[in-house]
C-alpha positions as CSV (number, residue, x, y, z in Angstrom):
1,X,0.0,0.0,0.0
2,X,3.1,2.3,0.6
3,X,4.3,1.6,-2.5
4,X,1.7,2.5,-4.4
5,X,1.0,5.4,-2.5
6,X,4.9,6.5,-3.3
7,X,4.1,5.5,-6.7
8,X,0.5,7.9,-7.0
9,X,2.7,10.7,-5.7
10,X,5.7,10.4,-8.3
11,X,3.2,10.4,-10.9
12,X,1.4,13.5,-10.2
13,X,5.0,15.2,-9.4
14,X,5.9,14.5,-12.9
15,X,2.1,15.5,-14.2
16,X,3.1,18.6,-12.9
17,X,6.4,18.6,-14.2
18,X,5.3,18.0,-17.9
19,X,2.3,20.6,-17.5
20,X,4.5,23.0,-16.0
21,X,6.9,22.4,-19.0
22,X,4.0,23.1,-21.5
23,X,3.2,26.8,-20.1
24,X,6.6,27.8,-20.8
25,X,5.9,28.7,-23.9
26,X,5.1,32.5,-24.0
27,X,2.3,34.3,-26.8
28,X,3.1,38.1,-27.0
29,X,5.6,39.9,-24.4
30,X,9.0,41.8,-25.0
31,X,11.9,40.6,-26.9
32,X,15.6,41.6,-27.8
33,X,15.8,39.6,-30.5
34,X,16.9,41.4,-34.2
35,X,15.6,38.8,-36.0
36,X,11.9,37.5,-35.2
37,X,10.4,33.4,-36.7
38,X,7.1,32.8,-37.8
39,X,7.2,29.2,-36.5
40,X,3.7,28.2,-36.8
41,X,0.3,28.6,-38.0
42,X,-0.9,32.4,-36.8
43,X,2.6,32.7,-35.8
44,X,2.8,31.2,-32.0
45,X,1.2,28.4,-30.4
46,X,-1.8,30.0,-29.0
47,X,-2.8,31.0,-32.7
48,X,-3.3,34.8,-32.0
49,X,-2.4,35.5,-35.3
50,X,-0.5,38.6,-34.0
51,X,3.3,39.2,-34.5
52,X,3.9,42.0,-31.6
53,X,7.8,42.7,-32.8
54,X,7.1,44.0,-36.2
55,X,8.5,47.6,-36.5
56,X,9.5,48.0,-39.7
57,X,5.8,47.7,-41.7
58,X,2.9,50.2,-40.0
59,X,-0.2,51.8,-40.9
60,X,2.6,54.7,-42.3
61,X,4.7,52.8,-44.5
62,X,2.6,49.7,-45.6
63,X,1.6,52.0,-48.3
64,X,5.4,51.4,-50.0
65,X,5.2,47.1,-50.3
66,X,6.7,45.7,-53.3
67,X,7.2,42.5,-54.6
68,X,10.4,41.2,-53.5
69,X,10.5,37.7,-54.9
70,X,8.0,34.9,-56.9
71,X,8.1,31.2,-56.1
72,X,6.9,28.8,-59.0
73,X,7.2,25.3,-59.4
74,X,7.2,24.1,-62.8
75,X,4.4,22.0,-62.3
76,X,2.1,24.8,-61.6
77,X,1.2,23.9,-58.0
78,X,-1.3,25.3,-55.6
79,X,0.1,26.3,-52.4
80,X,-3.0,26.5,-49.7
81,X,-0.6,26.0,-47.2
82,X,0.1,28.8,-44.8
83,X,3.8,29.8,-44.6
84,X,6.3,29.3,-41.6
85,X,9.2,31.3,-41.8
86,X,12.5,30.2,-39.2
87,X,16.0,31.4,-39.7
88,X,15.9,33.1,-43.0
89,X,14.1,29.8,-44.5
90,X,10.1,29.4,-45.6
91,X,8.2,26.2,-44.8
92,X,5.3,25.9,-47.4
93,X,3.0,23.1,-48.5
94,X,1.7,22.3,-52.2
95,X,-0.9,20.3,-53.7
96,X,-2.4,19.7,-57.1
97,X,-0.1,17.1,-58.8
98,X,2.8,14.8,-58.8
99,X,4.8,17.2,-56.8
100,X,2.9,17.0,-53.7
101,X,4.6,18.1,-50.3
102,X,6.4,20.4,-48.3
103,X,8.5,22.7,-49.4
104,X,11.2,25.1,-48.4
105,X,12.5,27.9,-49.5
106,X,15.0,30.5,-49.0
107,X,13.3,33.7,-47.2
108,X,15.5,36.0,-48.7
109,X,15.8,35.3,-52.1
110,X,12.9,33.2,-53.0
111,X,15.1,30.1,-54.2
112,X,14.3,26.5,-53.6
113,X,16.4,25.3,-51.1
114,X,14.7,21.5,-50.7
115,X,11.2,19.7,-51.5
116,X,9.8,16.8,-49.9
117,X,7.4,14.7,-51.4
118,X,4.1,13.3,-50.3
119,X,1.9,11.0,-52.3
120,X,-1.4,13.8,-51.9
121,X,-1.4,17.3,-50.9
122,X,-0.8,19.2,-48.2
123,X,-3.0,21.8,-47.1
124,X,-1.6,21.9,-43.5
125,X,0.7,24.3,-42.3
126,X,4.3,23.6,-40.7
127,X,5.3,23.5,-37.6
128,X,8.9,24.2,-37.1
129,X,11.0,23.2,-33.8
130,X,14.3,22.3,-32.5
131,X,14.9,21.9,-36.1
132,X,12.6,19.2,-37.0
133,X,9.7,20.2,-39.2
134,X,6.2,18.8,-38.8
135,X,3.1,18.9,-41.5
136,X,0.2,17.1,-42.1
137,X,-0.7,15.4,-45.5
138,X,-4.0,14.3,-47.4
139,X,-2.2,10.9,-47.7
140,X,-2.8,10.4,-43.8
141,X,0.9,10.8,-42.6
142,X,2.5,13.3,-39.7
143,X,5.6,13.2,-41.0
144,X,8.9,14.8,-39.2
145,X,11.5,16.1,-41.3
146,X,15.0,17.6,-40.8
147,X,14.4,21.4,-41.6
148,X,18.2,21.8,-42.8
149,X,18.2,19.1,-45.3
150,X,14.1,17.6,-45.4
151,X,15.1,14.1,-44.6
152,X,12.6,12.3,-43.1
153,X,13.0,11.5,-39.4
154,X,9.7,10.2,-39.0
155,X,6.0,9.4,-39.8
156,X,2.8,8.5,-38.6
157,X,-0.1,7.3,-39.9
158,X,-3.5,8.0,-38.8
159,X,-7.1,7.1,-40.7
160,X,-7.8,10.6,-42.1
161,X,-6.9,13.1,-44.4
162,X,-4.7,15.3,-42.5
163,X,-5.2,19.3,-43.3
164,X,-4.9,20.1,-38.8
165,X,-1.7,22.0,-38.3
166,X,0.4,20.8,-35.8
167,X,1.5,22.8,-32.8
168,X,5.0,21.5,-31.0
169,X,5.1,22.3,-27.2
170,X,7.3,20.5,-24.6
171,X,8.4,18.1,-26.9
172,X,4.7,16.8,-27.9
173,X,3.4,17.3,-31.4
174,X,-0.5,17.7,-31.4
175,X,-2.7,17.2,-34.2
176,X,-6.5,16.7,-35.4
177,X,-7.6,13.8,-37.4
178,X,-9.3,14.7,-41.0
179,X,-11.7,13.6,-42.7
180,X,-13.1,10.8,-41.6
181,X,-10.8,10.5,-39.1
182,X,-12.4,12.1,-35.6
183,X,-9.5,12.5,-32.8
184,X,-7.0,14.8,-31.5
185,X,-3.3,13.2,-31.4
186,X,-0.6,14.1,-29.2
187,X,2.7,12.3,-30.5
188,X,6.6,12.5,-29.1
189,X,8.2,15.1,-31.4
190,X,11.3,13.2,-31.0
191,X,9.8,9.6,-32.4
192,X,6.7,10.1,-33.2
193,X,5.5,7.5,-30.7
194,X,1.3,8.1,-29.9
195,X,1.2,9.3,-26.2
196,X,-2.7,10.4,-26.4
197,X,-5.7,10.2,-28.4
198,X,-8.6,11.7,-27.7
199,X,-11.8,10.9,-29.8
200,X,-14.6,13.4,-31.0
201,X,-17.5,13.0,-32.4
202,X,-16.6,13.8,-36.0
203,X,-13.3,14.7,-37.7
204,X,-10.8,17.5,-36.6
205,X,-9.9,19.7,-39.4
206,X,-9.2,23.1,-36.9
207,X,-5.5,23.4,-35.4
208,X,-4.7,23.1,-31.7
209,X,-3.5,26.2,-29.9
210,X,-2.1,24.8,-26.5
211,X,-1.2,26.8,-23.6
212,X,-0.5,26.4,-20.1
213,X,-0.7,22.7,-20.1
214,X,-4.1,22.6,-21.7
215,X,-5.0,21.8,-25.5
216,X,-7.6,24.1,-27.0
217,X,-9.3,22.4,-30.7
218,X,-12.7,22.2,-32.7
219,X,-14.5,19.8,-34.3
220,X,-17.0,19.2,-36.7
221,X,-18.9,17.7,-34.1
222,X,-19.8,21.5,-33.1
223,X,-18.0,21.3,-29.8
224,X,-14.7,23.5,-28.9
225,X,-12.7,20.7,-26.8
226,X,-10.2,21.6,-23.6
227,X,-7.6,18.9,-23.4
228,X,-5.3,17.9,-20.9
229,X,-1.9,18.7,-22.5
230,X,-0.3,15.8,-21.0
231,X,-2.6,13.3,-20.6
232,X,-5.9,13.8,-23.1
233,X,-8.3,14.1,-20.7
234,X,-11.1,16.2,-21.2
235,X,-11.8,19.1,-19.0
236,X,-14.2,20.8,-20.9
237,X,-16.1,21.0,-24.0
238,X,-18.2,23.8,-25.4
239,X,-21.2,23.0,-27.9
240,X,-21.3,26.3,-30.5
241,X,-24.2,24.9,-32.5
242,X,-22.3,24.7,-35.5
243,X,-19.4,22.9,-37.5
244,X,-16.3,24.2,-36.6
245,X,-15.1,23.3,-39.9
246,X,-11.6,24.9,-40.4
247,X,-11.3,27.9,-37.6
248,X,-8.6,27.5,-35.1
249,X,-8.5,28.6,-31.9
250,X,-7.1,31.8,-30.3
251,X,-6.2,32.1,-26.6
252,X,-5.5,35.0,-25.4
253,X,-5.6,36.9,-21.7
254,X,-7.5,33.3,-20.4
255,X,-10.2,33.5,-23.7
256,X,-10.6,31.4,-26.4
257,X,-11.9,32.5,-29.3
258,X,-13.0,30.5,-32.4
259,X,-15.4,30.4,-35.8
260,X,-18.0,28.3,-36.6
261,X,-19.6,27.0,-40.0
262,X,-23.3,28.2,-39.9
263,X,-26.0,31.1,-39.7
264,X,-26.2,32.6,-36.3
265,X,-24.0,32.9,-33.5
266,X,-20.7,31.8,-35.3
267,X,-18.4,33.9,-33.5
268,X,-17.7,32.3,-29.9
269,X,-15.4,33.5,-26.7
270,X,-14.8,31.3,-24.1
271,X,-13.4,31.2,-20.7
272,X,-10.0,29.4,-21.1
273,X,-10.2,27.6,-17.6
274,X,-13.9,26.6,-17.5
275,X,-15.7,26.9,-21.2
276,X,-18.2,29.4,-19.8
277,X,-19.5,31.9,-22.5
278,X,-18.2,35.4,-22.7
279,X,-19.9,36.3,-25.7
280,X,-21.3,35.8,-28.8
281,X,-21.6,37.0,-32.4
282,X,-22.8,36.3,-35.3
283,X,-21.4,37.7,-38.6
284,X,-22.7,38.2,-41.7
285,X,-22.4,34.3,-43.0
286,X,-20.4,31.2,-42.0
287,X,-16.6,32.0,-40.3
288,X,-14.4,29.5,-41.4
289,X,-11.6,31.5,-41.0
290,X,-9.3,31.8,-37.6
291,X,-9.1,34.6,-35.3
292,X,-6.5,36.9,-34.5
293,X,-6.5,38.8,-31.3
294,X,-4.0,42.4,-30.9
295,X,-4.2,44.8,-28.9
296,X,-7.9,44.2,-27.4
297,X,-9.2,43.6,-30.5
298,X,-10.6,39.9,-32.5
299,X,-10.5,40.2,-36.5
300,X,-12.0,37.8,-38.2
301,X,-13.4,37.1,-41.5
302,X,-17.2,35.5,-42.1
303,X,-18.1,34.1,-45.8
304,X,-20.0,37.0,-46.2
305,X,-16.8,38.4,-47.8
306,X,-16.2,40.7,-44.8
307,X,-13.7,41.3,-42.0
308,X,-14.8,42.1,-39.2
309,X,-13.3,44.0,-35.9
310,X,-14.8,43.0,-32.4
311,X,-14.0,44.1,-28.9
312,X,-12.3,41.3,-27.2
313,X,-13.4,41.5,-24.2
314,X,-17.3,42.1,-25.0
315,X,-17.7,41.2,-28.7
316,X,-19.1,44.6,-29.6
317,X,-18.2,45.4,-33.0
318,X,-16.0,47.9,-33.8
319,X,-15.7,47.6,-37.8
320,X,-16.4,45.4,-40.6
321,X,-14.9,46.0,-44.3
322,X,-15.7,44.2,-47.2
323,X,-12.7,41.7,-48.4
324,X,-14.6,41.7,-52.0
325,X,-14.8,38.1,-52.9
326,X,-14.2,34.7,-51.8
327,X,-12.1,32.3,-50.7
328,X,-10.2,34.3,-48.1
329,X,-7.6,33.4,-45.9
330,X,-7.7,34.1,-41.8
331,X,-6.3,37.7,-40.6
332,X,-2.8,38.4,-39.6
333,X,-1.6,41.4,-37.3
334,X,1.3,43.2,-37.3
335,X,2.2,46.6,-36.1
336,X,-0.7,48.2,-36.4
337,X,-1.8,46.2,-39.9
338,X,-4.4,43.4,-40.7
339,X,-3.8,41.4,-43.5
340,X,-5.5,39.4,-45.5
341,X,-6.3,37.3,-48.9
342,X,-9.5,37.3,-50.5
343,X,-10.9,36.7,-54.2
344,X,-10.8,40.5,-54.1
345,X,-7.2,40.9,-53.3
346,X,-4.6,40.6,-50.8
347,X,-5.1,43.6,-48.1
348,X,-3.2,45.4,-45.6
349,X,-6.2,47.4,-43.1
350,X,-5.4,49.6,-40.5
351,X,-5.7,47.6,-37.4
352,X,-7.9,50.4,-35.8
353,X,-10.3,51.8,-38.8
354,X,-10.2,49.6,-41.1
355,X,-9.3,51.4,-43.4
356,X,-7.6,50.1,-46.9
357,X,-4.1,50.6,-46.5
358,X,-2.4,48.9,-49.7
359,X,-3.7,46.0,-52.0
360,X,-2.5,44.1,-54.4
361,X,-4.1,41.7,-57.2
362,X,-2.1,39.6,-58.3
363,X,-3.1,37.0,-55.4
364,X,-7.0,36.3,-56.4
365,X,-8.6,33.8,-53.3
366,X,-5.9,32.3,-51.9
367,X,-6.5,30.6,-48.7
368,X,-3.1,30.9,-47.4
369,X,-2.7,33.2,-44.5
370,X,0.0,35.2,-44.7
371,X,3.1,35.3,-42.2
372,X,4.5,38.6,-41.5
373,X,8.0,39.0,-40.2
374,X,11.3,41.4,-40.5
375,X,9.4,43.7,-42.9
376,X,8.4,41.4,-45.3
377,X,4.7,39.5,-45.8
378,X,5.2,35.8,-47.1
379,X,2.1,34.8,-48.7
380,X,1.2,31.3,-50.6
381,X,-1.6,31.6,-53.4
382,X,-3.6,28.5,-54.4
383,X,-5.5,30.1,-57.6
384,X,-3.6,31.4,-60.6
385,X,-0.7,32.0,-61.0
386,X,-0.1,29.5,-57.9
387,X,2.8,31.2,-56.6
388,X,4.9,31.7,-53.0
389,X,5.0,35.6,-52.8
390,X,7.2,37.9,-50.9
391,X,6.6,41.6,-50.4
392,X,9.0,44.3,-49.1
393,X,9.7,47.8,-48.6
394,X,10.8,49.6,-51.6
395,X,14.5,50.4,-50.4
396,X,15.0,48.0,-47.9
């Protein structure tokens, strides 16, 4: 009896260990570093879609983007993936023919640096850490791959069509399921060996945001699901009365916030720790896009073709501008700036009016959301002419 009393205690001293290893992670706060990564989808691992370093780009000097560099592969892929962008190197998936896979590129110069190929495509986004990168595929894999070179380290399979992007925190790797496939993985980044799996009650196609030891994901069961980082277990789940079809979540100051697929309340923030309602909102149509949450304020776009601005902390709105056409990507924040891809364009907004800052359109509904980092916006495009785009300040 001692010894399993000896034995109850060690395990919850390392639960709490491996929890407390999880909320080390940090979204937002001050840095000194002079040269900022874009590491994963909505640019941290609570998905706030907000890069808070940005100095260079602002409401001021958007005005003067240019292209810097095209990316096309001769194939004519799509690229539907959304960019990360570590070290001076971009991590983009493609789709559309025999040149499926991830692909990277050099940042600077738009050059291709290495491709690795998958037998369908991939619509997920990257996940770069301690130098391993991790994407999803539509052939069912979570592969692992050396982000210097692409060799594969590892893969796993799983019974769906992958398009979840992972998130890497404490040395786990989490993941929905696609189509048909309805759970929520958590894998060892180092081999890929399954720790958890937690099933829903349909497939997982949104991207897990996890912070302080707690996994936040939707599924197209309706629900918004609270996971124990290190264990699975279920702590809450929220039932939004809709399919939460491709929105990710956004925590943010203890609130989650998150889309959903449907007429009505499609707009939904939740109390990190218990799931209780803050508020609601419903926008003009569906929201299949992913917040992004700066400086008090949620932008998000609804099918409707609009993007809208809402007060964080009460849902009010504060602004909605017409995107002019759809598909559309989710919103990213920088500095002062929202952008965004529609069928109408790729935008740059000021972040307060909403005002139209800068456009160009040679990017017509591309689903990729852009990552913006140094100066420059990376952007993939998955309609013609199916190009990686970089833009830059004239000058710099």
């Amino acid at each position: 009896m001692k010894l399993m009393k000896l034995l109850a205690v060690a395990l919850l001293l390392l639960s709490a260990s491996l929890v407390s290893a999880q909320a080390v992670t940090r979204c937002g706060g001050p840095t000194n570093a002079l040269y900022i990564n874009s590491p994963v989808f909505h640019f941290d691992v609570c998905h706030t879609g907000n890069n808070p370093y940005e100095q260079l780009l602002s409401p001021s000097t958007v005005v003067g983007l240019v292209p810097d560099w095209t990316f096309t592969e001769a194939m004519q892929l799509s690229f539907p993936s959304s960019p990360a962008v570590v070290n001076g190197v971009l991590y983009i998936g493609a789709a559309g023919n025999s040149n499926n896979g991830l692909y990277a590129i050099n940042a600077r110069n738009g050059t291709l640096l290495w491709a690795y190929p998958t037998s369908y495509g991939v619509l997920s986004s990257p996940a770069v850490s301690g130098g391993v990168v991790y994407v999803g595929s539509w052939d069912g894999n979570l592969y692992a791959l050396n982000a210097n070179s692409g060799a594969l380290i590892w893969k796993y399979s799983t019974g769906g069509q992958l398009t979840s992007s992972p998130t890497v925190v404490g040395g786990i790797v989490y993941f929905g399921g696609g189509v048909p496939d309805p759970n929520v993985y958590a894998l060892n980044a180092a081999t890929g060996t399954l720790l958890w799996r937690y099933a829903t009650a349909a497939y997982v196609n949104s991207s897990p945001a996890v912070v302080n030891g707690i996994v936040y994901i939707g599924s197209t069961d309706h629900n918004v699901y609270a996971l124990n980082a290190v264990t699975g277990t279920l702590l809450w789940k929220y039932d939004t009365g809709n399919q939460i079809f491709e929105s990710s979540p956004a925590v943010f100051h203890g609130v989650v916030y998150i889309g959903a697929d449907g007429p009505g309340t499609n707009v939904v923030a939740l109390d990190a720790l218990t799931g209780n309602v803050v508020w609601t909102y419903s926008a003009g149509s569906s929201v299949l896009s992913s917040p992004a949450v700066a400086n008090g304020v949620v932008y998000i776009r609804s099918e409707d073709e609009y993007l809208y601005a809402l007060d964080a902390a009460t849902g009010t709105l504060i602004w909605n501008v017409s995107t002019h056409g759809n598909p559309g990507s989710s919103p990213t924040v920088a500095n002062g700036v929202v952008y965004i891809s529609s069928g109408g364009g790729f935008y740059a907004f000021n972040a307060s009016t909403g005002a139209v800052l800068w456009k160009a359109t040679n990017n017509m509904g591309s689903e990729s959301t852009p990552a913006v980092v140094n100066g420059v916006v990376y952007l993939g495009t998955d309609f013609f002419p199916n190009q990686v785009m970089a833009f830059h300040l004239a000058g710099h």
